[in-house]
TISE-231386 format. One line per 10 residues: their letters; for each residue z, y, x of C-alpha. Coordinates in steps of 0.02 Angstrom, whole numbers, plus 32768, in hexadecimal, padded with zeros to 4 digits. Each point is the difference from the previous one (the first is absolute). Last residue first. Layout:
BEGIN
a) Z Y X  ...
***
This chain:
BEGIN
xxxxxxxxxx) AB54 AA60 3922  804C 8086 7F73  807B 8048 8016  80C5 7FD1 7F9E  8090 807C 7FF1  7FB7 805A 7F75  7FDE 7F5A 7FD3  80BF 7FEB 7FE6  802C 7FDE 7F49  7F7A 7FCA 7F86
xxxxxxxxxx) 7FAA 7FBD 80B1  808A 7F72 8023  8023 8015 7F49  7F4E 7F93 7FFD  8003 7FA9 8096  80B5 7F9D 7FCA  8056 7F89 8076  7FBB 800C 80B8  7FDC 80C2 7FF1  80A7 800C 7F8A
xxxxxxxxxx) 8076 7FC4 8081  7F9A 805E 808E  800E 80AE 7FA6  80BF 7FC0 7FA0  8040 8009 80D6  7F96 809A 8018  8065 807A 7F63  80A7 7FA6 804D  8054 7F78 7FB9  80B6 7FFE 7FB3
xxxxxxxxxx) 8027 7F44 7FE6  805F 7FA2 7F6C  8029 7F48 7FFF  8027 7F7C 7F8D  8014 7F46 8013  8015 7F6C 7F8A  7F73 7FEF 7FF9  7F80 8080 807A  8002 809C 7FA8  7FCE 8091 8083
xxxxxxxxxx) 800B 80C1 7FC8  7FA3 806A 8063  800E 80B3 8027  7FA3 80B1 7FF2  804D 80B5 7FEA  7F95 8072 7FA6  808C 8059 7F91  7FE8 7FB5 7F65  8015 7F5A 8067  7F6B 7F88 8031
xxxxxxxxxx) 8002 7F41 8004  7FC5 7F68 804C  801A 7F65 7FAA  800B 7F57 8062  8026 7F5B 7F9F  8009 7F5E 8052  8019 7F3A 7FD9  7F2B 7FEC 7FFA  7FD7 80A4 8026  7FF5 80A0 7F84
xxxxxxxxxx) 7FC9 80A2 8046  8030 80A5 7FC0  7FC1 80B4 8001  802F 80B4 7FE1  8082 7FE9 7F7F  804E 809A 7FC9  80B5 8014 801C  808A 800C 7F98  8031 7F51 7FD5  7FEA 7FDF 80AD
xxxxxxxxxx) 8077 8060 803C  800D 8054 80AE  80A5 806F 8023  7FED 8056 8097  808E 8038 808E  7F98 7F97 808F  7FFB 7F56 7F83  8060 8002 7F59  7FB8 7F63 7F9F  7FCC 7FDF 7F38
x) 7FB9 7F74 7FBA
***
């Protein structure tokens, strides 16, 4: 899928998966773009969306979804308790 949002073109078919979670009707995939750029692509049948989401917004997604890119890609961001 492919959507212009702000003046750039996100495609998934380029971008590298960073994540996904699977529900029972839904699909979320987050993705990164060669150039660092983050979004999220929802599949929810029939429905198809496509989000731009900010280097905090795929922190919290990923800290609730998936610990271990959660630390792959942010513990620099991360202290310990």
């Amino acid at each position: 899928m492919k959507k212009i949002i702000k003046g750039k073109i996100y495609n998934t078919e380029k971008a590298e998966v960073i994540s996904q979670w699977k529900g029972h009707d839904e699909t979320i995939t987050i993705y990164r773009t060669e150039k660092g750029n983050f979004f999220r692509h929802i599949v929810y049948k029939p429905v198809e969306a496509l989000h731009e989401m900010t280097e905090n917004e795929v922190l919290e997604w990923l800290a609730k979804h998936d610990l271990e890119k959660t630390l792959e890609l942010f513990s620099h961001k991360l202290e310990e308790a």
